[in-house]
N, C-alpha and C positions, 0 to 999 in steps of 0.2 A: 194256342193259335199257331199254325204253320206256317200260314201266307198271308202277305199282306199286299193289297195293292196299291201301286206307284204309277199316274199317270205319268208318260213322258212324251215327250216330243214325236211327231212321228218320224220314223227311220226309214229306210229305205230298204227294196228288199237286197236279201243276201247280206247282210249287215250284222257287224257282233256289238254286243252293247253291253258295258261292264257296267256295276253300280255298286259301289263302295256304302258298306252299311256300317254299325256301330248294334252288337247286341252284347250287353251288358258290360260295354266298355271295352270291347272287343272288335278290332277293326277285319273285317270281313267282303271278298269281293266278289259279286254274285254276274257271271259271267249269261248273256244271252244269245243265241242266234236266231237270225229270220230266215226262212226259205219260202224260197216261191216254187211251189211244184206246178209246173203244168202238164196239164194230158196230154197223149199222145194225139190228139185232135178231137174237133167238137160235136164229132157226134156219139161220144162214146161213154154206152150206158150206164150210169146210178153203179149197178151192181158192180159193172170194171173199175170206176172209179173207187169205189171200198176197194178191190183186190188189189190199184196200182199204189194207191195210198198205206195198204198195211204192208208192201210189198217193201216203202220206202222209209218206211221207218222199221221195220224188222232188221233191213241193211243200215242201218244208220249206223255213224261213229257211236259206237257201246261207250263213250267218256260222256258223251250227252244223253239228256233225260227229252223225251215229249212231254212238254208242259202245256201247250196249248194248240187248236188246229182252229183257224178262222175261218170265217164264211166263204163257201168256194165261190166258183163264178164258173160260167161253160168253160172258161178257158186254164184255168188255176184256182189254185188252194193253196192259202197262206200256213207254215208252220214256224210254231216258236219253240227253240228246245234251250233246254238251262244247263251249264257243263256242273257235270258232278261234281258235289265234297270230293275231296281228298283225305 
């Protein structure tokens, strides 16, 4: 198993969230960020919104990974990214 989930508190956005593990006796700290992307404004189509969104994660810091994208809204879209192993 790769992933486990850990409910937490809710964060706010633009926010890093670290969280100190233990596997197999081995202490471990698993690094997250929140972004809030929003659109260029609300009227702007389904298919832009795909092209602004892979647009914003192709540019992303390469040390972080996309781990998860939450439910949009007309006006933003929630992303969670996880900073890489070293």
């Amino acid at each position: 198993m790769k992933e486990v989930v850990i409910l937490i508190p809710d964060v706010d956005f633009e926010q890093n969230v670290e969280i100190d593990v233990r596997i197999n006796g081995r202490k471990k700290t698993l690094q997250y960020r929140v972004e809030l992307l929003d659109w260029e404004g609300n009227d702007v189509p389904p298919k832009d919104k795909v092209q602004v969104l892979k647009h914003v994660i192709d540019k992303y810091d390469k040390d972080w990974e996309l781990v998860e994208i939450g439910a949009p809204t007309d006006e933003n879209i929630p992303l969670m990214f996880r900073k890489k192993s070293e």
